[in-house]
N, C-alpha and C positions, 0 to 999 in steps of 0.2 A: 504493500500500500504506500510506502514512503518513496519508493519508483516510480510510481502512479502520479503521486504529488508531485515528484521533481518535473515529470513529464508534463502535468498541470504548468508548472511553473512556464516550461519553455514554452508552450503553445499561448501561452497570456503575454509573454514578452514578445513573442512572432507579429501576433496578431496585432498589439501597441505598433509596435514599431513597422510594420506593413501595412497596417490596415487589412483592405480586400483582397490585396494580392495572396496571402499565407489562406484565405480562406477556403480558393476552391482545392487546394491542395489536403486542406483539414479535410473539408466536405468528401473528398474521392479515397482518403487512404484513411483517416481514423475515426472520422463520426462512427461507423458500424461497429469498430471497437466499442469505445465509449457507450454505445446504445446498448452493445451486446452486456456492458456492465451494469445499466441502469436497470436493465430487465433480472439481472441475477440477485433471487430474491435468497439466495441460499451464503450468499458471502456480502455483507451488509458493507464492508470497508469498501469494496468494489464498487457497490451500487452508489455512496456515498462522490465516490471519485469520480465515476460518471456524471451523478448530477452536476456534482463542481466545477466539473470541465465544460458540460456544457452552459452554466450562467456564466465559467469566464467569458468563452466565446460570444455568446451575446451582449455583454455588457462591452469589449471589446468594441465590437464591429459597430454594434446600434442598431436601427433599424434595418434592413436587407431584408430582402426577400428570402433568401436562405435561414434567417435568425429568427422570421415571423416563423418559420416553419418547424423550426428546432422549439421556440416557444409553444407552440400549440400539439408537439407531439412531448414537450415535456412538464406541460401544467397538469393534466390529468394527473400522473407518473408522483408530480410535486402535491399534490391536495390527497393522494393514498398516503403516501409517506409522513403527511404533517402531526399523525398523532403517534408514528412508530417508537417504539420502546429505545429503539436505539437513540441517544442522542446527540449522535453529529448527525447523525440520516435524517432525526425529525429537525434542525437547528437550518441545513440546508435546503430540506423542503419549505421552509415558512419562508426565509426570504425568497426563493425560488418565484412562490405562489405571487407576494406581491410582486417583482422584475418582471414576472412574464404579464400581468396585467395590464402593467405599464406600456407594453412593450402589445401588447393584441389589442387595446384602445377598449371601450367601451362593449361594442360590436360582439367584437371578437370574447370578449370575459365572459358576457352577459349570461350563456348559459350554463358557466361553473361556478357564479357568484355565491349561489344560496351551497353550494358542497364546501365553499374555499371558504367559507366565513365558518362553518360550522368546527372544521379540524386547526383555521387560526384562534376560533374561539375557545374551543377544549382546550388547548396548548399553553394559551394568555391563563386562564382559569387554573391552570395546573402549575401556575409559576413559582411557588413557597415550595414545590417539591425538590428533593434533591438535584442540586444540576440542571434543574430547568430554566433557570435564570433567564442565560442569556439568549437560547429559543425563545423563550417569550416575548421577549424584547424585541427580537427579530421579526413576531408572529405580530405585535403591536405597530409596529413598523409597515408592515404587509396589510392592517386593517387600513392604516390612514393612507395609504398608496391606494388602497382600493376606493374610499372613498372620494379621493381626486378623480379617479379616472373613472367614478360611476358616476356621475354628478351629483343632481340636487335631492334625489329620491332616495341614495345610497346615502348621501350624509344626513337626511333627516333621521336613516334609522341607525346610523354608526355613531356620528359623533357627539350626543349625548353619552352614551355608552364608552365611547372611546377615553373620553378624557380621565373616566375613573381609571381606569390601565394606568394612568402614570404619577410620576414619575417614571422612567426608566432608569437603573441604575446596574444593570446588569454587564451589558454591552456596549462600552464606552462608544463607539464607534458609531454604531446604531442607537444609541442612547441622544448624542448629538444632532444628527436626522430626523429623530423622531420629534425632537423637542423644537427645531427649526421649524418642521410641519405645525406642531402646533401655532410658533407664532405665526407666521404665515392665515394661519386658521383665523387668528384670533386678529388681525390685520383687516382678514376682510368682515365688512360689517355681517352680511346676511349669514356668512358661516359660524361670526361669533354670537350670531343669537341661539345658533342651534347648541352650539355648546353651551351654552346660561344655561339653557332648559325653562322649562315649563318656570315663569315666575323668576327666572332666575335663582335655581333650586339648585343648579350647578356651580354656582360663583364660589362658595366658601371651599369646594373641595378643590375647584380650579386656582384660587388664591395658596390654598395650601401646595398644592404640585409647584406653581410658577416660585411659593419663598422655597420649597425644598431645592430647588434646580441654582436659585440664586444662593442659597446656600451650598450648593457643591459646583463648587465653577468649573468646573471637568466636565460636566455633562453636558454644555452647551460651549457653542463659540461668541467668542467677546463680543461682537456684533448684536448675535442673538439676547444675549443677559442684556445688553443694553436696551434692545427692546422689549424685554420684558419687566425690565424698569418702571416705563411708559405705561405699558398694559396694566400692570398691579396698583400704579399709581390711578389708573382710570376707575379697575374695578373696585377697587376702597371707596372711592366717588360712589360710585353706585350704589352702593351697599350702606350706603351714609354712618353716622355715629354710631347707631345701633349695633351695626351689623362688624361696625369696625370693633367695638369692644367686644363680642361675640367672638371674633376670628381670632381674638387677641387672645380668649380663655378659652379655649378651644387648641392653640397650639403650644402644645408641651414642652416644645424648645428652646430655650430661653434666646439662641441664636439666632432664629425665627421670630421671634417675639420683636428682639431688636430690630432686622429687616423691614418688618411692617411700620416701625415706629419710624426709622430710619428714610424711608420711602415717602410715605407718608407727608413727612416733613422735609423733602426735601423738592 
């Protein structure tokens, strides 16, 4: 498997640095490897290198005709996988599920939506369990990718829901992504009323995510904490005195406690 990997390695720097040209040569000589890996349900490190090989390849290339086609024969493949015991096989099927969404547009998801939400949502749900961490994080990642690329119908029923998922703190990497997305989210007006919720029922717990993330500045990039500076300073408004001393004894961290004051006033 660590031969697999290095060969991952070389086929991601090919394809960087070629672009389409290393592609049709992948296409003619190794994709049927690689496939013939992903289908081996009897050696899971195989099937794991498979998948991997094939999201480098596509995130590599971009869109092609070649890579819509490797996406739509490896989403299915990625939404069985996303509840499997193993966990690097289920870690790289979740992000899998959201790239290839991205990547088949609207159209093209629409009829694996209600399967793909179901094994990222088992995944996200099962995150306090051993080792599941940073799958989950990846799986939270893959909801708010889907809800970009489903539009208005998919975020009315994800992003209420979504927001409780966070903080991320699992997977630095994708812990940054995810929390980008959010601001982004919370940027645009109509997407940030979906997240308030009903009454604005969601503000106190979305206040608590945006002081946890400003309180660990690794989880997001210096850009993004700045605007979420902005954001927490608006939602305190919202929420007015009431709501602001409620949030205040409501968070247990006296680190948090300062942020809110600190914002607040400044």
């Amino acid at each position: 498997s660590k031969m697999i990997g290095h060969l991952n390695d070389v086929i991601k720097s090919l394809l960087k640095n070629t672009k389409n040209n290393y592609l049709k040569m992948f296409h003619s000589r190794l994709l049927r490897i690689f496939s013939a890996f992903m289908k081996d349900n009897s050696n899971e490190d195989l099937q794991n290198a498979g998948i991997c090989c094939l999201i480098d390849v596509i995130e590599a290339v971009g869109k092609h005709q070649a890579t819509l086609q490797y996406s739509k024969d490896l989403l299915p493949l990625a939404i069985a996988k996303s509840t499997s015991k193993n966990i690097d096989v289920r870690h790289s099927a979740v992000y899998c599920v959201g790239m290839c969404a991205t990547m088949l547009g609207p159209q093209g998801f629409a009829p694996f939506y209600s399967k793909a939400m179901q094994g990222l949502v088992q995944t996200i749900e099962a995150k306090n369990e051993p080792d599941i961490g940073p799958a989950a994080d990846n799986a939270i990642s893959s909801v708010g990718k889907i809800a970009v690329v489903m539009g208005l119908k998919a975020k009315k029923e994800i992003l209420g829901k979504w927001v409780s998922y966070l903080p991320c703190k699992n997977d630095i990497d994708e812990a940054k992504r995810v929390h980008s997305m959010l601001c982004s989210f919370l940027e645009n007006e109509s997407d940030a009323k979906l997240i308030y919720g009903p009454n604005n029922s969601n503000i106190p717990k979305l206040i608590s995510t945006i002081v946890a993330i400003l309180g660990s500045t690794h989880l997001a990039e210096e850009d993004i904490l700045k605007k979420f500076i902005r954001i927490l300073k608006g939602l305190l408004q919202i929420i007015g005195r009431e709501g602001r001393q409620r949030i205040h004894g409501m968070l247990t961290n006296s680190e948090h406690q300062d942020i809110i004051q600190r914002v607040w006033k400044s």
